[in-house]
C-alpha positions as CSV (number, residue, x, y, z in Angstrom):
1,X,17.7,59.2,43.5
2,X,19.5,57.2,41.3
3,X,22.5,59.0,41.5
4,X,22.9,58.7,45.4
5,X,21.9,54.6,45.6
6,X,24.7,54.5,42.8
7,X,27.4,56.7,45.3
8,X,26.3,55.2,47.9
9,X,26.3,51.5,47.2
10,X,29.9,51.8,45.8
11,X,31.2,53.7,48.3
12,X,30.6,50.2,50.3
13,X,32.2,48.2,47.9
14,X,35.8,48.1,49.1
15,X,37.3,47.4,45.7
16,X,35.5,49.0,43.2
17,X,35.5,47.4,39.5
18,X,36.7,48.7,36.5
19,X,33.1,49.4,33.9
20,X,30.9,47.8,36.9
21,X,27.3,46.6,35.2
22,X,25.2,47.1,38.3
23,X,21.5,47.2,39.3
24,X,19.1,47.8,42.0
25,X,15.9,47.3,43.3
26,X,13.7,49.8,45.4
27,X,10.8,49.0,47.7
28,X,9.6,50.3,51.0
29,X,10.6,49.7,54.2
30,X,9.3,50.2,57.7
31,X,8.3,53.7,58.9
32,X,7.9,55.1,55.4
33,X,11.5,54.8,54.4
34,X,13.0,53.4,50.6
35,X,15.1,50.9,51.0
36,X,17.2,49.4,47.7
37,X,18.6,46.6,46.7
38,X,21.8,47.1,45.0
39,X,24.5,44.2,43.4
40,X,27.4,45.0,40.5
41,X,29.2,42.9,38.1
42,X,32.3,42.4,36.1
43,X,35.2,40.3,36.1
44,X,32.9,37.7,38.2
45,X,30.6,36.7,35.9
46,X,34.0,35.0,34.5
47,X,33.5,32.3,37.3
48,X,30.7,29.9,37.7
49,X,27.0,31.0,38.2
50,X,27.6,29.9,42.4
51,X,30.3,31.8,42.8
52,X,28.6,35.1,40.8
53,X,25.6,35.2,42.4
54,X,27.0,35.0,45.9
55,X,29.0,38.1,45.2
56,X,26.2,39.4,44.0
57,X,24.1,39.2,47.1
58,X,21.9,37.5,45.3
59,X,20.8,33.7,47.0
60,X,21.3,31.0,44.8
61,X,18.4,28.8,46.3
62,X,16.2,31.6,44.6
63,X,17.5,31.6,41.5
64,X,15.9,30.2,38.0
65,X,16.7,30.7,34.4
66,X,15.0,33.3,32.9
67,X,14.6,33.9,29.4
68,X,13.5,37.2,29.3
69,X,17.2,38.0,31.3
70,X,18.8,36.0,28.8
71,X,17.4,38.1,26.0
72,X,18.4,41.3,27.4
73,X,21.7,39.7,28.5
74,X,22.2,38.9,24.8
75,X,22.1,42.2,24.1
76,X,24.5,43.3,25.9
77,X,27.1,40.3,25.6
78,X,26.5,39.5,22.0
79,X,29.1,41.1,19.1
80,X,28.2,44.3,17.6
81,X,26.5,43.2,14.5
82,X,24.0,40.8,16.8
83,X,20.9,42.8,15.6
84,X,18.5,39.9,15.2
85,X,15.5,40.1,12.9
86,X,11.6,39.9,13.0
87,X,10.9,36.9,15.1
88,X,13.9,35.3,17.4
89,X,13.6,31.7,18.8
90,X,15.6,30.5,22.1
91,X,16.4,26.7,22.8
92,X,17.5,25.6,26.2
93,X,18.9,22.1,26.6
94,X,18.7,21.4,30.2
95,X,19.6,18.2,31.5
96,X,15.9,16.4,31.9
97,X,14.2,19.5,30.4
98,X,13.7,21.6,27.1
99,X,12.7,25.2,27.0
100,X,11.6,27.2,23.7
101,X,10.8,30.5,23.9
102,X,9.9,32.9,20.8
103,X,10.3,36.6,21.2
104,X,9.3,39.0,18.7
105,X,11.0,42.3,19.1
106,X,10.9,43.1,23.2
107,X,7.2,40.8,23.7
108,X,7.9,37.2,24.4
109,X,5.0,35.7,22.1
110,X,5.3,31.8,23.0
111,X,6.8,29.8,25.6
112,X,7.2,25.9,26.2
113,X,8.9,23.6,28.6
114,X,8.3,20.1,28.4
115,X,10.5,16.9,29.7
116,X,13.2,15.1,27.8
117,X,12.2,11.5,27.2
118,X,15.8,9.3,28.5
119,X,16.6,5.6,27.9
120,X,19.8,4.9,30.1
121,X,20.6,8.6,30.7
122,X,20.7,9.3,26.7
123,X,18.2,11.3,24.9
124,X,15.8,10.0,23.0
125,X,16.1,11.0,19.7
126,X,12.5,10.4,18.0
127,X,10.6,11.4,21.0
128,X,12.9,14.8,20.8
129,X,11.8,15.6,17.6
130,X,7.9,14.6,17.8
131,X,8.0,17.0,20.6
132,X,9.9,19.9,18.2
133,X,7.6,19.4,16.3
134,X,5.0,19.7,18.5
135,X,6.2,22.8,20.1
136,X,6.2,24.3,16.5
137,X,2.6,24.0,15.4
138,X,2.0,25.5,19.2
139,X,4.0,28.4,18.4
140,X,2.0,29.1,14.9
141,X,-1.1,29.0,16.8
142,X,0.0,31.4,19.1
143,X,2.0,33.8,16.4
144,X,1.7,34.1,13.2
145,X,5.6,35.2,12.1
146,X,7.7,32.2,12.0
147,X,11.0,32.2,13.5
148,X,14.1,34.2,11.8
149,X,16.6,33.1,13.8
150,X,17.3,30.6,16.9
151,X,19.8,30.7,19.4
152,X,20.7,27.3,21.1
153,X,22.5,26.5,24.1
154,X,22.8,22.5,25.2
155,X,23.8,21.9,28.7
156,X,24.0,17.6,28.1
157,X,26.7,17.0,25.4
158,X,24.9,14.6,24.1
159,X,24.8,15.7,20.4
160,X,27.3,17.8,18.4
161,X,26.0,21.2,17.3
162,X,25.7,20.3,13.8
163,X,23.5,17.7,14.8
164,X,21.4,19.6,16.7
165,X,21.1,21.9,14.5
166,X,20.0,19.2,11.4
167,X,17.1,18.1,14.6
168,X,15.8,22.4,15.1
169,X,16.1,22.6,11.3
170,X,13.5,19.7,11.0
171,X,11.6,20.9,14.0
172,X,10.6,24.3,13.2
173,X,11.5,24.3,9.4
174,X,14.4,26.6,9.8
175,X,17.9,26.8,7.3
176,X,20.4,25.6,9.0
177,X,22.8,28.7,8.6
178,X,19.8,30.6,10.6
179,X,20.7,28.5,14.1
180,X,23.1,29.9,16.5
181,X,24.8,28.0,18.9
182,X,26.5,29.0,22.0
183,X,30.3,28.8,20.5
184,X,29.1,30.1,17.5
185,X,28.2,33.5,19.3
186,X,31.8,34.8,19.9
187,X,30.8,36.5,23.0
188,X,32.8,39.4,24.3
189,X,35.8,38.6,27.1
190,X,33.0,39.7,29.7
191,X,31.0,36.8,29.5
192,X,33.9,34.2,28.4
193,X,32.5,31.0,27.2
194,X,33.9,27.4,28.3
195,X,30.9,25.6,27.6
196,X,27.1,26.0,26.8
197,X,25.8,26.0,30.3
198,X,28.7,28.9,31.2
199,X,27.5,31.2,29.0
200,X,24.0,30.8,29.5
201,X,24.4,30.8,33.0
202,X,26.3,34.0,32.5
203,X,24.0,35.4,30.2
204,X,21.4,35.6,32.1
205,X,22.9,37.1,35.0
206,X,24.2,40.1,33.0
207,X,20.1,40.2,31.6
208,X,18.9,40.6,35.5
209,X,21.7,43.1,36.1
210,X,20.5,45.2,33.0
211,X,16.8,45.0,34.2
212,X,17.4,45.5,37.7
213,X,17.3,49.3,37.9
214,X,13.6,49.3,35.3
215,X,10.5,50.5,36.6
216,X,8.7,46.9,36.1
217,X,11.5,44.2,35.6
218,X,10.5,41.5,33.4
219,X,12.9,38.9,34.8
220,X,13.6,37.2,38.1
221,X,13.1,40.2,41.2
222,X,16.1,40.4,43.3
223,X,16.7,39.9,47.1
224,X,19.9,41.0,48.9
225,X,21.1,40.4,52.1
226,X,18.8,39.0,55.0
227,X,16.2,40.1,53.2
228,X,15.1,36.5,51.6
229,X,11.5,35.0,50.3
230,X,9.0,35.1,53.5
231,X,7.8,31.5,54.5
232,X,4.1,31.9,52.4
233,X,5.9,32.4,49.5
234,X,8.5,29.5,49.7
235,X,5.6,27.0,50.2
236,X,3.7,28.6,47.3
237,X,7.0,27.9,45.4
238,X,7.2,24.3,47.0
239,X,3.8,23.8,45.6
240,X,4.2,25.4,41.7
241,X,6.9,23.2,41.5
242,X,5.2,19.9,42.8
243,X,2.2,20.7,40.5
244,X,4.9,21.3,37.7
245,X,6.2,17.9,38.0
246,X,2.9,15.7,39.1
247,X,1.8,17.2,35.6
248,X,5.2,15.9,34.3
249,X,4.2,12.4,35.1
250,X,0.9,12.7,34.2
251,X,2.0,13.8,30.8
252,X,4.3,10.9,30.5
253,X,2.6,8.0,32.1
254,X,-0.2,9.1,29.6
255,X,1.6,8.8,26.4
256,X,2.5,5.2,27.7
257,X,-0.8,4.8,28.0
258,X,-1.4,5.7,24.8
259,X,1.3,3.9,23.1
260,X,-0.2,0.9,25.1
261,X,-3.3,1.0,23.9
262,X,-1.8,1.5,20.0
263,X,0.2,-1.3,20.8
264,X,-2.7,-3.4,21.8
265,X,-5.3,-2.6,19.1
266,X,-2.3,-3.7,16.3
267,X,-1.5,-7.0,18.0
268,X,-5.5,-7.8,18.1
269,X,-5.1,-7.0,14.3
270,X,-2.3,-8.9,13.2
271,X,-3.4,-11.8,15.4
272,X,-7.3,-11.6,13.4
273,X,-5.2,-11.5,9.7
274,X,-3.1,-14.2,10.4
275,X,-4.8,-16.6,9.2
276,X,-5.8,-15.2,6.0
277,X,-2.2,-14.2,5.7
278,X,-0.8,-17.3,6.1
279,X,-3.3,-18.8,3.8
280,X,-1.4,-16.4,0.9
281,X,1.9,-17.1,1.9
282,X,0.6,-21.0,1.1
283,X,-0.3,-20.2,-2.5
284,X,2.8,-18.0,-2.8
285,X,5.0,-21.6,-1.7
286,X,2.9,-23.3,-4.1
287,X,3.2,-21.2,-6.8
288,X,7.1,-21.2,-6.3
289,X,7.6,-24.6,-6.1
290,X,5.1,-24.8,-9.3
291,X,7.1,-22.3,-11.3
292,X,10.4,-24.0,-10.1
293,X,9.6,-27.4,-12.0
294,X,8.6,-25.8,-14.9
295,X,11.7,-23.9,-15.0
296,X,13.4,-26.9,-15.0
297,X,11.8,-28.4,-17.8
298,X,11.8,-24.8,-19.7
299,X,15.6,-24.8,-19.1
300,X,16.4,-28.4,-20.7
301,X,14.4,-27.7,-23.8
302,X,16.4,-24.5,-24.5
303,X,19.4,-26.5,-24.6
304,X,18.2,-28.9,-26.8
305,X,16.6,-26.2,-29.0
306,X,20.0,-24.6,-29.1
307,X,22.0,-27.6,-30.1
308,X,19.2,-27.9,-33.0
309,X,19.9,-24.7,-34.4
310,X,23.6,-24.7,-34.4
311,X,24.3,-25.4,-37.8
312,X,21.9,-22.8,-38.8
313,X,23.9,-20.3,-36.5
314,X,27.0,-21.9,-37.6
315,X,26.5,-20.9,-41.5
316,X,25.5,-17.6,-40.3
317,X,28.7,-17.0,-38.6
318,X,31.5,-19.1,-40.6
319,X,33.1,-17.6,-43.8
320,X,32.2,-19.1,-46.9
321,X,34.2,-22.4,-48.0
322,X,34.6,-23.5,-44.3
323,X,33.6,-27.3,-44.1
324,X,32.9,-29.4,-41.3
325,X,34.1,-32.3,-40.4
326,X,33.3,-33.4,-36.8
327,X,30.9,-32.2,-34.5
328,X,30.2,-33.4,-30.7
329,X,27.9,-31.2,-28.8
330,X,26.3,-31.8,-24.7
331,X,24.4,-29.5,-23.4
332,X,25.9,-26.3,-24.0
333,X,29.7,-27.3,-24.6
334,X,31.4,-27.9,-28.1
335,X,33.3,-30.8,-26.9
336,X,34.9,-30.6,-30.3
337,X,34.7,-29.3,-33.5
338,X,36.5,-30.0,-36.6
339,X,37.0,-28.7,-40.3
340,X,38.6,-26.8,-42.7
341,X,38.6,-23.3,-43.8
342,X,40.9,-21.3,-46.5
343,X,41.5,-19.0,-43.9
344,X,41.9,-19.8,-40.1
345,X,42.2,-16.3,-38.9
346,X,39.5,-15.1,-40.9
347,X,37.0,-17.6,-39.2
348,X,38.5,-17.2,-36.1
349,X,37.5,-13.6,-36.2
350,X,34.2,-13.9,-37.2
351,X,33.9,-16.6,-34.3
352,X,35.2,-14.1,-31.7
353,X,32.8,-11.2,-33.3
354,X,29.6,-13.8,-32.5
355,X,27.9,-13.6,-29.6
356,X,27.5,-17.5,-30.1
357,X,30.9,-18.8,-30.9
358,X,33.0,-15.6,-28.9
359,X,34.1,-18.5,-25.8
360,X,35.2,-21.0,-28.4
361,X,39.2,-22.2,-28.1
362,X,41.8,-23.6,-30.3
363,X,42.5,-27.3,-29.4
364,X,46.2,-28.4,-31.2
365,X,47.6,-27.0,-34.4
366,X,46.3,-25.8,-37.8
367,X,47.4,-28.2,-40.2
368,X,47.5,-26.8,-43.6
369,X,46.4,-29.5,-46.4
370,X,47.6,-30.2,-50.1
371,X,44.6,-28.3,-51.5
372,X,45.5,-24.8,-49.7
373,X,42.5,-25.9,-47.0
374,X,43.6,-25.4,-43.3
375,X,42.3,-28.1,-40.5
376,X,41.5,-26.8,-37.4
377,X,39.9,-28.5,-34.2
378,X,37.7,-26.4,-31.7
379,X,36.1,-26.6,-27.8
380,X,34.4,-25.0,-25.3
381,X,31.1,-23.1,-24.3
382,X,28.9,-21.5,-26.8
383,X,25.2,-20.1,-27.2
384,X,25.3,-20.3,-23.0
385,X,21.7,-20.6,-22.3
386,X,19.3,-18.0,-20.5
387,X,18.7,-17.8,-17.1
388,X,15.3,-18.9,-16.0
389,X,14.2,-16.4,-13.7
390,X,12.9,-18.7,-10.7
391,X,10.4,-16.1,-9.7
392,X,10.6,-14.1,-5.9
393,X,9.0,-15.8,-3.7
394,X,7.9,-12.3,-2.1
395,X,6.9,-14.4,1.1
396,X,6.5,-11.8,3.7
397,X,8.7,-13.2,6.3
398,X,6.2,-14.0,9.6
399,X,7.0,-12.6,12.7
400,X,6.6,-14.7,16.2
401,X,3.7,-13.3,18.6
402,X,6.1,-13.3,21.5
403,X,8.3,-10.9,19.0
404,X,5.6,-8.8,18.7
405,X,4.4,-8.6,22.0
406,X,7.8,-7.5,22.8
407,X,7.9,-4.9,19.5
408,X,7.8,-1.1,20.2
409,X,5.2,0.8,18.6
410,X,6.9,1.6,15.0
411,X,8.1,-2.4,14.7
412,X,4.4,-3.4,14.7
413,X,3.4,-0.2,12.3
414,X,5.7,-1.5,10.1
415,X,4.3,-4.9,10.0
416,X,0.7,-3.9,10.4
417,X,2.2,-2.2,6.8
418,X,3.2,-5.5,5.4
419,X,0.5,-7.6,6.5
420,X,-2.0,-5.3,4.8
421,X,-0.2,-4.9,1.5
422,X,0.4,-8.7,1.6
423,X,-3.8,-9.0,1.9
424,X,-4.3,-6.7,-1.2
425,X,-2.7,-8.6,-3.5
426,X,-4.4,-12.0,-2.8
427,X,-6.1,-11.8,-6.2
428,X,-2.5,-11.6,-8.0
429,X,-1.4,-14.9,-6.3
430,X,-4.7,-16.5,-6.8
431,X,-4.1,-16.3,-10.8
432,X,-0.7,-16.6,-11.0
433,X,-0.6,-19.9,-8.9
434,X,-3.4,-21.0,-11.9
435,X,-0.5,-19.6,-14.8
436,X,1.6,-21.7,-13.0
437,X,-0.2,-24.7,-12.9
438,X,-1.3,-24.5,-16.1
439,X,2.4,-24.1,-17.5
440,X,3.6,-27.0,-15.5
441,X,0.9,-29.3,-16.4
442,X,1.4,-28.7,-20.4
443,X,5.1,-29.7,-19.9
444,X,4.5,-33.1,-17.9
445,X,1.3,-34.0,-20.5
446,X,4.2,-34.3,-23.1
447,X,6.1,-36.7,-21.1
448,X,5.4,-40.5,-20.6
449,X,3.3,-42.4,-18.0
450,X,4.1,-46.1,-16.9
451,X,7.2,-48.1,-15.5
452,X,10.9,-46.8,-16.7
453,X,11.3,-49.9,-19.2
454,X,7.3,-49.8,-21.2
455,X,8.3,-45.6,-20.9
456,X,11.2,-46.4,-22.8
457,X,10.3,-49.0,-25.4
458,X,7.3,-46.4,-26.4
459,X,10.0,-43.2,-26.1
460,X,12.4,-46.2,-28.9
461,X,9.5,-47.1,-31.4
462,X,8.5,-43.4,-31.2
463,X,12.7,-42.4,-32.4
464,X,12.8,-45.5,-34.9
465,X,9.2,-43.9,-36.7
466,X,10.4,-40.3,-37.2
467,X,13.7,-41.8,-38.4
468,X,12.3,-44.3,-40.5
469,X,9.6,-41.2,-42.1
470,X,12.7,-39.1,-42.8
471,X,14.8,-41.6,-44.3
472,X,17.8,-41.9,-41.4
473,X,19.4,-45.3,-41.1
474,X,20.0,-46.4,-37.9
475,X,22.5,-48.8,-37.4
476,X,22.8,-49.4,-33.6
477,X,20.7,-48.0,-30.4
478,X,20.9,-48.5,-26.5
479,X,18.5,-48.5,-24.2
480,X,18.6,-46.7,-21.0
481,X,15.7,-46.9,-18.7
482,X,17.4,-46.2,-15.6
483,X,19.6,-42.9,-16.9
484,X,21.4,-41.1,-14.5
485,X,21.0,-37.1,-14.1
486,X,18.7,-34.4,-12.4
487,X,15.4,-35.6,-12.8
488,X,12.2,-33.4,-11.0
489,X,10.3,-35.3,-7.6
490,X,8.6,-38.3,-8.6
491,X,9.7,-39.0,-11.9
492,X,12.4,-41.4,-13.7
493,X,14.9,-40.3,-16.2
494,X,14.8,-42.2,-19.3
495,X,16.7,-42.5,-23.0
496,X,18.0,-44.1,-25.7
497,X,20.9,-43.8,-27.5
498,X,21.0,-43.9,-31.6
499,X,23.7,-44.6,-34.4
500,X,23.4,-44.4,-37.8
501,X,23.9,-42.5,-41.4
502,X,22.4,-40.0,-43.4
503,X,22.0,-37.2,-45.3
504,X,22.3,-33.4,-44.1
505,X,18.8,-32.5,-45.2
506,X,17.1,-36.0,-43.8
507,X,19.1,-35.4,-40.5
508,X,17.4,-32.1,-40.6
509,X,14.0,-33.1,-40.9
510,X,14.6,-35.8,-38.3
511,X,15.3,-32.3,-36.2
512,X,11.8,-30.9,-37.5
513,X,10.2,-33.9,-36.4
514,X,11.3,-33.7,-32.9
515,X,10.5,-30.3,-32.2
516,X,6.9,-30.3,-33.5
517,X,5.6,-34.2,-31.9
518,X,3.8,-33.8,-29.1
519,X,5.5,-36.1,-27.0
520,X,8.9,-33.7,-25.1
521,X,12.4,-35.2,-26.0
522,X,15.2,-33.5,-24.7
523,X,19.2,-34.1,-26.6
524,X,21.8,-34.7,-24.2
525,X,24.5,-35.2,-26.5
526,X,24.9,-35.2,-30.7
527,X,27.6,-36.7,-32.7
528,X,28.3,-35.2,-36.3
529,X,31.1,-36.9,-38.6
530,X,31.2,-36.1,-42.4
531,X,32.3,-38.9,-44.7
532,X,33.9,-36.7,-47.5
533,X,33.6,-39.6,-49.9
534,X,30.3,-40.4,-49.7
535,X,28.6,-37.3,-48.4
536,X,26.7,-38.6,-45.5
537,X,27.2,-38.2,-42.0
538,X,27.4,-40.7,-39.5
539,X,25.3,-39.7,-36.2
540,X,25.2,-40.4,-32.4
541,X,22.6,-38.7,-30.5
542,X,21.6,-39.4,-27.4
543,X,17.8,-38.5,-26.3
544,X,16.1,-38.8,-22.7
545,X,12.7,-37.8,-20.9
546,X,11.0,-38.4,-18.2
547,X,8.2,-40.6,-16.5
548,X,6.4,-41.9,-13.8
């Protein structure tokens, strides 16, 4: 029988192709006769799908993409050494659609369609892979091998291949050398690939022509000729695909629904913790501010500390036999320095080698004296002092309700995230705003209370005491109750200025003394010069605090 539908059928065909792929379908006619319907391929299935199926007798108002045509199809298009292994995946990208089909050996075990999710006509990329993933614990319910390999054909452009093939990697846990694209098939000159939705299209035409002459074809049944799709079965068709898409819109409308109601139940939230948040964002702004002022009493004590130690640091760091001279210190500059050494370079080295002295400069020359010594003069930074850290604020940044309103899903997650991590750590602000205030309020207990000039005449007899228990002579002083200079919020800057002589161990002692009192005096600026015949060094220091 098969033999004479074949001689017959291309005895019709008035220009017979070279290696035809052809097919047929039987059925029964009217008074007991077999009647067959018969189409062939070739060099057609070159041209677009319209074009192929026309020649083929074959209407294309009846025709749909069949997987099961484009697995056979494969077959016979794909290279030689396409053999794939134990379970095969297909992805189609259609233009508002994706279908995933899993076929394991010649039984398709798993199929899926479900709608692309656009946003101006472009994919939506998050919603895409939710729904690969999705698809992928359906398919595991449904079979228990995992998918080999998978074969991908994108008909929208809208991603390059190695993109799509990082999204089906993360989607169905597959390497990334195991996913095929279209391009990537080198399909023989018979099917000829321009583009994705070519070769698929063509694919699965050479499937149906394969499985047109089987006993039970899998794929799509074909029609020839006159012989179309009776009236009944056009309207059932009519209504499959208006059920198909009614469920479409269902689906859809219902995970906005859903996302809606997400939405709504983290606004109520948020809006509830507000409150309570904000009350934690005020202790955090206190205990900023808090840590800030005592920072800034933390960092003028340093300095003073440092310019108290120097000489200790100084004899640590100088070669034996170097005298000094002259020495005029503020803040953390040497405005000079003078002395004289047996050997320049060799203190200069040591100086650079010290992570004190390292920023120190020559000023002039090096004189060389009668006795050998060599005079030198010195500036610049030294010792520079810590930074304070000023603490993070770690103020979760507030977000306007209209902002949120507005939000998608994932923006309010995120801050529903924040919010609640913020709420955790009240405790931890709690205390450290008490640290805090208990730091700040030691420093400002050492300071003086009452008008700028009482403040100072107390912050004078207080100097003239320690100088007069350690033996210093003080020959002149100023005054300054109105000093200029950073001083913190509610509080005057106050000093006094001293001259005098003494002795290198009474001037030391005078240091002692002004660490250990209890009330806080900061040095803005020492004086040192040496009076070689005598021995004693004559002082300026200038002293300042604070009070209100």
């Amino acid at each position: 029988t098969e033999r004479l539908i074949k001689h017959n059928f291309f005895a019709s065909i008035p220009e017979l192709p070279a290696e035809p792929c052809w097919g047929y379908k039987k059925y029964k006619g009217g008074a007991n006769q077999l009647r067959a319907a018969c189409f062939a391929l070739s060099e057609q299935v070159k041209d677009e799908l319209h074009v192929l199926l026309e020649k083929a007798g074959i209407s294309p108002a009846y025709y749909l993409p069949d997987l099961e045509g484009l697995r056979k199809g494969m077959k016979l298009a794909a290279p030689e050494d396409y053999n794939p292994q134990g379970a095969v995946l297909y992805v189609i990208v259609n233009r508002l659609s994706v279908e995933v089909a899993q076929f394991e050996g010649e039984n398709l075990t798993s199929y899926r369609c479900f709608p692309l999710l656009l946003t101006e006509e472009l994919i939506h990329r998050q919603a895409l892979v939710e729904d690969l993933r999705l698809t992928k614990h359906m398919i595991r319910k449904e079979s228990n091998l995992p998918p080999h390999t998978c074969y991908l054909w994108d008909q929208t452009g809208q991603y390059s291949d190695e993109e799509w093939k990082v999204l089906l990697a993360a989607g169905f846990d597959l390497e990334p050398h195991r996913i095929n694209t279209a391009v990537a098939l080198k399909l023989g000159s018979e099917v000829g690939v321009e583009n994705a939705g070519t070769a698929l299209r063509r694919l699965i035409a050479v499937g149906l022509a394969a499985e047109g002459g089987t006993k039970d074809p899998a794929g799509l049944h074909l029609i020839s000729g006159a012989n179309r799709q009776q009236k009944g079965e056009k309207l059932r068709a009519v209504r499959l695909l208006v059920f198909a898409l009614i469920i479409a819109l269902v689906g859809v409308g219902l995970n906005g629904w859903l996302n809606y109601q997400a939405k709504q139940r983290l606004l109520s939230d948020l809006v509830e913790k507000e409150p309570k948040v904000q009350e934690i964002r005020n202790l955090m702004a206190q205990d900023e501010n808090l840590r800030k002022r005592a920072d800034f009493y933390r960092g003028n004590w340093e300095r003073t500390r440092q310019m108290l130690v120097f000489f200790n640091l100084w004899a640590e760091t100088a070669p034996e036999g170097t005298i000094l001279t002259s020495v005029m210190l503020e803040e953390e500059r040497i405005t000079q320095i003078s002395g004289r050494t047996r050997s320049f370079s060799q203190l200069y080295a040591a100086l650079l080698a010290s992570p004190s002295f390292h920023q120190l400069q020559l000023k002039g020359e090096i004189t060389i004296n009668r006795d050998g010594y060599e005079g030198f003069t010195l500036a610049g930074k030294w010792n520079e002092p810590n930074s304070f850290s000023q603490g993070q604020s770690g103020v979760a940044s507030g977000v306007a309700q209209s902002d949120l309103a507005a939000a998608d899903l994932a923006v309010l997650q995120h801050q529903a995230r924040r919010v609640n991590t913020l709420l955790s750590k009240e405790q931890f602000y709690q205390q450290r705003l008490v640290e805090s205030q208990k730091a700040l309020t030691g420093w400002e207990q050492s300071l003086w209370r009452g008008t700028p000039e009482q403040a100072t005449v107390e912050l004078v007899a207080l100097v003239e005491r320690m100088a007069a228990h350690r033996g210093l002579v003080i020959t002149n002083k100023a005054l300054h109750p109105a000093l200029k200079g950073p001083a913190p919020d509610g509080w005057q800057r106050i000093g006094v200025t001293v001259e005098g002589r003494a002795a290198y161990r009474e001037l030391t002692g005078f240091y002692d003394d002004l660490i250990t009192q209890a009330k806080t005096l900061f040095i803005e600026r020492l004086e040192l010069r040496l009076d070689e015949y005598t021995g004693l060094l004559h002082y300026r220091i200038s002293l300042y605090s604070f009070t209100r």
